[in-house]
Every structure is written in C-alpha cells, then in structure tokens.
LUMGU-508006 format. One record per residue: residue number from 1; residue in three letters; x, y, z of N, C-alpha, C, O in turn. Coordinates in nm, 4 decimals. Layout:
<recs>
+-------+-------+----------+----------+----------+----------+----------+----------+----------+----------+----------+----------+----------+----------+
: zalum : marse :      n_X :      n_Y :      n_Z :     ca_X :     ca_Y :     ca_Z :      c_X :      c_Y :      c_Z :      o_X :      o_Y :      o_Z :
+-------+-------+----------+----------+----------+----------+----------+----------+----------+----------+----------+----------+----------+----------+
:   NUM :   ALA :        X :        Y :        Z :        X :        Y :        Z :        X :        Y :        Z :        X :        Y :        Z :
...
+-------+-------+----------+----------+----------+----------+----------+----------+----------+----------+----------+----------+----------+----------+
</recs>
This chain:
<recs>
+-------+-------+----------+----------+----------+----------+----------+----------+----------+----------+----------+----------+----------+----------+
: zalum : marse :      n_X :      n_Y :      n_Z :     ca_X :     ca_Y :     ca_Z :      c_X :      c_Y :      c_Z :      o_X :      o_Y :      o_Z :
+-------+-------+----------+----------+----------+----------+----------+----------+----------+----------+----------+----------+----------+----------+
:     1 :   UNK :   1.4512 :  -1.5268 :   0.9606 :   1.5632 :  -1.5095 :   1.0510 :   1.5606 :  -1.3665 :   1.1043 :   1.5592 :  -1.2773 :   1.0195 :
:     2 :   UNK :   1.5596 :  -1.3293 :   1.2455 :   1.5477 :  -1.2042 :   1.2859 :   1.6866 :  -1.1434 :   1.2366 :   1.7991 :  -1.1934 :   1.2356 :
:     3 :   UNK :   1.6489 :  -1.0415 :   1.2036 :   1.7573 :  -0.9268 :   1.1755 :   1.8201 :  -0.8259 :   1.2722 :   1.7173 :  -0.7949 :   1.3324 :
:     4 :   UNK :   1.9106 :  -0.7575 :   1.3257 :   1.9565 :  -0.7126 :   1.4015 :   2.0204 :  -0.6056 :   1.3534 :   2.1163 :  -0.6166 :   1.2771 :
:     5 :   UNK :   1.9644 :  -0.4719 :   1.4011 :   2.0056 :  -0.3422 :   1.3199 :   2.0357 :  -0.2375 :   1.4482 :   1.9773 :  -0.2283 :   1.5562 :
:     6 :   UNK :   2.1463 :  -0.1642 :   1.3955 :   2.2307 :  -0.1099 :   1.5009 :   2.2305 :   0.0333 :   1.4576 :   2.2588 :   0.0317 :   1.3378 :
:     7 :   UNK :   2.2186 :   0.1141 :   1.4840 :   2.2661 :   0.2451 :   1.4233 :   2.2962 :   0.3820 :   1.5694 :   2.2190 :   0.4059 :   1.6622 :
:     8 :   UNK :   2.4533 :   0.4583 :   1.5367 :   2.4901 :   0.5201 :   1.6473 :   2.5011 :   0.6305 :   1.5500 :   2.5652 :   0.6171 :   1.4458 :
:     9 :   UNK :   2.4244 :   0.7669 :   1.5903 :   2.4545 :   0.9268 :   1.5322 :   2.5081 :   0.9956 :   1.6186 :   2.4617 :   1.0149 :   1.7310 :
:    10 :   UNK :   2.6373 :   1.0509 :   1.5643 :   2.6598 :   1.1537 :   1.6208 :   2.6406 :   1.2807 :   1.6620 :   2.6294 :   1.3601 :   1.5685 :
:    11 :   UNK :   2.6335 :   1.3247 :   1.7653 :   2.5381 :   1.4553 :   1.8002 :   2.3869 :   1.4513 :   1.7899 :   2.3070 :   1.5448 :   1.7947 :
:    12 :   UNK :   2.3718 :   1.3566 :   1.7786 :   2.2312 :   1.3344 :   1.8205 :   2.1451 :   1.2658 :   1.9781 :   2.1462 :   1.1510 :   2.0227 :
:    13 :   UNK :   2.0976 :   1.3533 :   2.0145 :   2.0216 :   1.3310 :   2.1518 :   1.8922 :   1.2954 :   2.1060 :   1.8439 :   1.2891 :   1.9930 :
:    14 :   UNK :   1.8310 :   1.2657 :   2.2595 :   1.6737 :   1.2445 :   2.2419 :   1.6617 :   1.3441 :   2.3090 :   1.5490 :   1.3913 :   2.2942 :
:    15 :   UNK :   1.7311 :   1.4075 :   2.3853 :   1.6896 :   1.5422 :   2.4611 :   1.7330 :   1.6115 :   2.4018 :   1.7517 :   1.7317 :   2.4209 :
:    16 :   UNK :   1.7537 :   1.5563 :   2.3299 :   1.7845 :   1.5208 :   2.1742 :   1.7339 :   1.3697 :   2.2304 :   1.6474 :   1.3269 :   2.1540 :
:    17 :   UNK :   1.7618 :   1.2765 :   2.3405 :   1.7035 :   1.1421 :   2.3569 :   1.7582 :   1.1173 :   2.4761 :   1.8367 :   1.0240 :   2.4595 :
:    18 :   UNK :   1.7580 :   1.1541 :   2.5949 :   1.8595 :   1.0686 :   2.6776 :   1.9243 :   0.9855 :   2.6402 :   1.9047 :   0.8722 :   2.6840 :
:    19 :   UNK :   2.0257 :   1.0097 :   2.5457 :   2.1473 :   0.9749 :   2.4877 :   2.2471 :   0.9488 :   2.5687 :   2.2012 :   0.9830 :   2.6777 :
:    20 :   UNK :   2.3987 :   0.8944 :   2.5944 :   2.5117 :   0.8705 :   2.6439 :   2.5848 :   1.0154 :   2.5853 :   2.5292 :   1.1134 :   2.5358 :
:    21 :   UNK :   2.6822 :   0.9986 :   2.6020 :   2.7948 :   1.0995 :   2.5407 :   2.8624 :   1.0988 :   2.4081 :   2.9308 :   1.1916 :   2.3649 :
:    22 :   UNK :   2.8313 :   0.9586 :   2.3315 :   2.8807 :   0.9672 :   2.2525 :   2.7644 :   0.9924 :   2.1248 :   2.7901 :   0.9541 :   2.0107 :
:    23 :   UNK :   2.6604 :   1.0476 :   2.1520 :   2.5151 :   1.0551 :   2.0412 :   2.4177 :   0.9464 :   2.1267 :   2.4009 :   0.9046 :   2.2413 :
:    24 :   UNK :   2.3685 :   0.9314 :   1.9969 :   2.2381 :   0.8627 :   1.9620 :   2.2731 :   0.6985 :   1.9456 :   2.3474 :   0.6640 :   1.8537 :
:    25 :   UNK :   2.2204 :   0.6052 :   2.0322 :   2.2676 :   0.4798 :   1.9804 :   2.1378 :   0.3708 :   1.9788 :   2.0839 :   0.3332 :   2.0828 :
:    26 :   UNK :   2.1132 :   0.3442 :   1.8981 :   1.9451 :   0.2694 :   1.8669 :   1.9775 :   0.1383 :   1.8257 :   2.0575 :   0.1233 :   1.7334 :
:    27 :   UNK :   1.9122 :   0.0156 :   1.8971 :   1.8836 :  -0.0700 :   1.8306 :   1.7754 :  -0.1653 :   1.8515 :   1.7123 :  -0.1933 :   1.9534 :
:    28 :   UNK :   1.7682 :  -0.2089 :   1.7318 :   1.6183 :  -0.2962 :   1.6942 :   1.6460 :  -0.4073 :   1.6148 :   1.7270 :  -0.4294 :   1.5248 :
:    29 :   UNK :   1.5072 :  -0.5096 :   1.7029 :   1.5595 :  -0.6340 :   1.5780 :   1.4336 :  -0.6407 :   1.5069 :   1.3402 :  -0.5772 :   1.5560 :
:    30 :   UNK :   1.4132 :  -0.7078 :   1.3970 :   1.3251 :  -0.7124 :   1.2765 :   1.3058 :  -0.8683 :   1.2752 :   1.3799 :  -0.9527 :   1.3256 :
:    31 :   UNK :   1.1890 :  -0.8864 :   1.2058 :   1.1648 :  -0.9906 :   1.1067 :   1.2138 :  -1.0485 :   1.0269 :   1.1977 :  -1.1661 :   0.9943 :
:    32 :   UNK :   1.3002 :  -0.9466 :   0.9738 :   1.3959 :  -0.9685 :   0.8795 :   1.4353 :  -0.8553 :   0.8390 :   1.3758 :  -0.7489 :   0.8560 :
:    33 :   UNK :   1.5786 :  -0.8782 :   0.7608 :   1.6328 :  -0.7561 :   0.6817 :   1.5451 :  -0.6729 :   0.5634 :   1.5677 :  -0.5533 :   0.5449 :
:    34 :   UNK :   1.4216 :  -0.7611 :   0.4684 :   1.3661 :  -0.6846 :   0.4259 :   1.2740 :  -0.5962 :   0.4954 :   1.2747 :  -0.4785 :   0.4593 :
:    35 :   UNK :   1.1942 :  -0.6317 :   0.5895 :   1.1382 :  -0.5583 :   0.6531 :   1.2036 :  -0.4365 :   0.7441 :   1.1189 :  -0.3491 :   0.7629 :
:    36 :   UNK :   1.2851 :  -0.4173 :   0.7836 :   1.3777 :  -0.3099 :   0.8247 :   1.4431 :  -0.2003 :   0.7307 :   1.4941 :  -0.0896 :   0.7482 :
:    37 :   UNK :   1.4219 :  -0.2694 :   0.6409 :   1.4679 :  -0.1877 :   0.4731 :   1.3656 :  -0.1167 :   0.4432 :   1.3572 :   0.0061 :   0.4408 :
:    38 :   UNK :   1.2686 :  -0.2129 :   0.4148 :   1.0980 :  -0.1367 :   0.3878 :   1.0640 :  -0.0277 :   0.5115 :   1.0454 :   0.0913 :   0.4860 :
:    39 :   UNK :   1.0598 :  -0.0648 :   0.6062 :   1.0241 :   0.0779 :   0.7243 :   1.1445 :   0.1473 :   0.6998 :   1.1050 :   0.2634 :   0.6887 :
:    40 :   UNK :   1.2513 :   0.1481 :   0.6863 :   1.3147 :   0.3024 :   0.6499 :   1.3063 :   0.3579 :   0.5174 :   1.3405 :   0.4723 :   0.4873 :
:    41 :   UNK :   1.2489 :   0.2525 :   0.4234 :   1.2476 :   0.3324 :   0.3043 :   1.0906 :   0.4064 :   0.3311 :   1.0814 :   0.5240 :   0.3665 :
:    42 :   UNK :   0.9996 :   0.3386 :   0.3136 :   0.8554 :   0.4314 :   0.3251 :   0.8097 :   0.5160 :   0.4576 :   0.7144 :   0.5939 :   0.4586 :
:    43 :   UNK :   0.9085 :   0.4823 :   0.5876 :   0.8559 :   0.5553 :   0.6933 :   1.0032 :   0.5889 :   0.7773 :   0.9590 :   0.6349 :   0.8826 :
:    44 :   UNK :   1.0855 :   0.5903 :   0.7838 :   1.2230 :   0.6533 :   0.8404 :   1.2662 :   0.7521 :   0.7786 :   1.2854 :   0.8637 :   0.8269 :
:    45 :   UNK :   1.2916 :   0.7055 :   0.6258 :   1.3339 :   0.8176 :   0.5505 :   1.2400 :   0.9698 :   0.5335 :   1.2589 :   1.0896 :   0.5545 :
:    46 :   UNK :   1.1521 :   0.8992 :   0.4927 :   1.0416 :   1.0525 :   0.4481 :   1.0008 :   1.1281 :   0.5672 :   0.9492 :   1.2357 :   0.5372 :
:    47 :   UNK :   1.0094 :   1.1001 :   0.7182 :   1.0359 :   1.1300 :   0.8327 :   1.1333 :   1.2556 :   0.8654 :   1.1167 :   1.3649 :   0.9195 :
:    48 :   UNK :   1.2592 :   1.1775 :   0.7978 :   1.3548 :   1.2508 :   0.8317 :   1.3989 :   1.3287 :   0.6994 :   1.5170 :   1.3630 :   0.7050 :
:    49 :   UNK :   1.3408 :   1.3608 :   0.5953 :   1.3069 :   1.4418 :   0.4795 :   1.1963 :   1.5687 :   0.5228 :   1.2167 :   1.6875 :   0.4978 :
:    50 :   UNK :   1.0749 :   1.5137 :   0.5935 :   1.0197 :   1.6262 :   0.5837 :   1.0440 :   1.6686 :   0.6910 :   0.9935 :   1.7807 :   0.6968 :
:    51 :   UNK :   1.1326 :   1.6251 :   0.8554 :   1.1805 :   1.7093 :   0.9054 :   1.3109 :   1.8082 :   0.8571 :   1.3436 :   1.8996 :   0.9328 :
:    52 :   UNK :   1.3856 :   1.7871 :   0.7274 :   1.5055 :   1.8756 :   0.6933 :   1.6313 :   1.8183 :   0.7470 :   1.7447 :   1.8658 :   0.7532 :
:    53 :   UNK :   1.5631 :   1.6595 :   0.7988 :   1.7349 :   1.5964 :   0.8823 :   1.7663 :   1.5172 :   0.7794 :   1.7154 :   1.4082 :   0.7535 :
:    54 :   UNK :   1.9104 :   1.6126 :   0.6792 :   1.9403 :   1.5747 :   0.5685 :   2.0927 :   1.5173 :   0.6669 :   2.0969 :   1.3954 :   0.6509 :
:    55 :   UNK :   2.1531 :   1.5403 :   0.7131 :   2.2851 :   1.4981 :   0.7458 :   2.2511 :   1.3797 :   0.8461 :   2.3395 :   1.4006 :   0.9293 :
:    56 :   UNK :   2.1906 :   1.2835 :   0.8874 :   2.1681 :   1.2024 :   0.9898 :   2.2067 :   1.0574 :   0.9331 :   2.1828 :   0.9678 :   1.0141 :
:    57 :   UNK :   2.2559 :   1.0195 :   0.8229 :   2.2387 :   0.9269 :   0.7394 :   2.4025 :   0.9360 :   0.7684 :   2.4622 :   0.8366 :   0.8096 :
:    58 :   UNK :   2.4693 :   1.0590 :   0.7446 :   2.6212 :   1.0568 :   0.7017 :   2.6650 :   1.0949 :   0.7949 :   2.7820 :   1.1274 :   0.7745 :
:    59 :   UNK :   2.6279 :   1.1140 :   0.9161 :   2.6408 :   1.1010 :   1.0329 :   2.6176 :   1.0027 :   1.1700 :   2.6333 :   1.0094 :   1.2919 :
:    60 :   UNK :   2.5653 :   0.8988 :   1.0581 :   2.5448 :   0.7589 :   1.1541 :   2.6598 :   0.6429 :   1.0989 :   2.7450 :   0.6611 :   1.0119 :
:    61 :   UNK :   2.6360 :   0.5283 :   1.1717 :   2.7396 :   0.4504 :   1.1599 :   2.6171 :   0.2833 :   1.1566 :   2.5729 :   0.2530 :   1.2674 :
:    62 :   UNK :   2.5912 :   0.2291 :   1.0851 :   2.5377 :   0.1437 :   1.1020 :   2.6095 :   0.0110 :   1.0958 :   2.7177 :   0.0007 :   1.0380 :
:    63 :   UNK :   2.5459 :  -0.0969 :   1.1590 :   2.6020 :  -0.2352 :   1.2166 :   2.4775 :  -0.3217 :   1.1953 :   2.3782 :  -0.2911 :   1.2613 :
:    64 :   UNK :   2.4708 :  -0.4144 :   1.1208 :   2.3839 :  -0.5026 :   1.0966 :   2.3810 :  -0.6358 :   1.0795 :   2.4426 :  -0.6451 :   0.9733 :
:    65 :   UNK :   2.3496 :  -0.7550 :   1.1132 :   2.3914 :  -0.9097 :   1.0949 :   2.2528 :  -0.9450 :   1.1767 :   2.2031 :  -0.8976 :   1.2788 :
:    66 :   UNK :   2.1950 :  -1.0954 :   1.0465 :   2.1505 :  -1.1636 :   1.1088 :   2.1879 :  -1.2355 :   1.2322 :   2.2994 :  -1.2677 :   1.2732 :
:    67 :   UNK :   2.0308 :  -1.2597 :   1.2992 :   2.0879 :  -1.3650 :   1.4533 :   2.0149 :  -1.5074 :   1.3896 :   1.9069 :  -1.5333 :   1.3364 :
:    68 :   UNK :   2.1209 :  -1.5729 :   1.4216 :   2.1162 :  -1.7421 :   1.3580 :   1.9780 :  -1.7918 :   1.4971 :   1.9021 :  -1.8830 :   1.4645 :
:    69 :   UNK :   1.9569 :  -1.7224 :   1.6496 :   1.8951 :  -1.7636 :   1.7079 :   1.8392 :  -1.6089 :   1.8308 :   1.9088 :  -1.5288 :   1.8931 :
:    70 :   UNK :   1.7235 :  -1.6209 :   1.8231 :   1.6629 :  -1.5038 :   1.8939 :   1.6250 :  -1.5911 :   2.0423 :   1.5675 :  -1.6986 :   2.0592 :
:    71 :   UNK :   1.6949 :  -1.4763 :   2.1548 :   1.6383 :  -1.5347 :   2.2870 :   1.5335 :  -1.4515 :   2.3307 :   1.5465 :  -1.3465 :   2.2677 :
:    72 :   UNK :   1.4377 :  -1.4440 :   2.4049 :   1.3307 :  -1.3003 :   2.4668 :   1.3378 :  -1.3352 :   2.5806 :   1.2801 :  -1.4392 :   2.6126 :
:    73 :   UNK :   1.4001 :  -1.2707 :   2.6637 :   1.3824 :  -1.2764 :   2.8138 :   1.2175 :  -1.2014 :   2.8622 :   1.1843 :  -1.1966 :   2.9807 :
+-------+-------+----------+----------+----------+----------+----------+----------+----------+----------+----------+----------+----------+----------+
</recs>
C-alpha cells in the first residue's frame, strides 16, 4: 500500500529551497511506510547529523496516512 509522507519545517528554505512563506513543505509517497522509515533512518537522518541540522526534526511537523488507492497522472 503506498504510503504518503508529509513533512513542513519551519524556517527552512531551499534557497534554503524555493520555499512558500511558511518554510519548507515536502512531500513524497513510498512503497510503503517501512520503506520511508528505512531511508530516514540509514540516509535522512545521518545526512542531517553530519550536516549539524540537529533542530530540523523539532522543528517539523509531520503528516502521514496510507493511500487505500494511488492515481499517476
């Protein structure tokens, strides 16, 4: 079942990112919830460890729920 993962940081740009005004707002869907778990545990996190972005975690807001049905335009 695809997974659907949401996450909005505050004060975070991509220019910081061509961001909106209110931060950083990302989303991605997965394979599944384990697999979205697994890439932030072995490759999101240690990312944002050995850059020193210790506050980005407690500064985000995450939103997550399976989709019972995936469309792809």
């Amino acid at each position: 079942m695809a997974h659907i993962h949401i996450s909005a940081t505050r004060g975070a740009t991509i220019d910081d990112f061509r961001a909106d005004e209110d931060g950083l707002h990302v989303v991605t869907v997965w394979q599944s919830k384990a697999h979205q778990e697994r890439w932030a545990a072995e490759q999101l996190f240690p990312a944002f460890q050995t850059l020193g972005m210790t506050d980005v975690v407690s500064n985000s807001k995450f939103t997550e729920y399976d989709a019972d049905e995936l469309y792809i335009r």
